[in-house]
Residue, then its C-alpha position, 0 to 999 in steps of 0.5 A: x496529496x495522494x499517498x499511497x500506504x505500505x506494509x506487509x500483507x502476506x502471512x501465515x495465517x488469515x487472521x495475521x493476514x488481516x491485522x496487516x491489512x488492518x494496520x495499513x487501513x488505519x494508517x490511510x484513516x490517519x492520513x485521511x484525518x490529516x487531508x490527504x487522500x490515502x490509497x492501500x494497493x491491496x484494497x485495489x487487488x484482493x476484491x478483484x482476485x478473489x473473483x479472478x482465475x489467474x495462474x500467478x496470484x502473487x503477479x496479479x496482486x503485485x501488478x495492481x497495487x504497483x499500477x494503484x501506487x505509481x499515480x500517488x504522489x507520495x507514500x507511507x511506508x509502515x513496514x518491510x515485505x518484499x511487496x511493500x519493498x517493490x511499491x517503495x522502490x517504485x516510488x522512489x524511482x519515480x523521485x516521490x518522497x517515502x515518508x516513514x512516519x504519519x508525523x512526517x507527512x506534511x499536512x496540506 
């Protein structure tokens, strides 16, 4: 399956900032381990809009990683934020399961 990965990224501080991202790399290594094809929305936006000049970075980083989550199959989601929260819903909507816990992801 391809599933998408996620969790808060937004915070105070850089270094806050990359131990989120951090922890939802590590969760895709994990289901990457198990077979799966994992994917992180925010791998998909930050390259672009550290190059872009866009007024709403928030929209910007939003929309990619609502398009990048809407062509999984299914989502882990390690953690609340608002984002995160949008990418789970979306999923939802789309009647595709949101699993928890990297122990609940079936394995292929």
């Amino acid at each position: 399956m391809i599933i998408g990965v996620a969790g808060p990224y937004s915070a105070p501080s850089v270094a806050q900032r990359q131990a989120n991202l951090d922890a939802m790399n590590a969760a895709a290594a994990r289901l990457l381990e198990n077979g799966h094809v994992p994917v992180v929305g925010m791998n998909a936006a930050i390259p672009v809009l550290a190059l872009a000049e866009v007024p709403d970075h928030y929209k910007a980083v939003m929309d990619i990683s609502l398009a990048v989550i809407s062509a999984c199959d299914a989502l882990l989601f390690i953690g609340e934020s608002p984002g995160a929260n949008k990418e789970r819903d979306l999923i939802i909507a789309q009647g595709k399961p949101v699993y928890l816990r990297i122990e609940d992801v079936p394995r292929p």
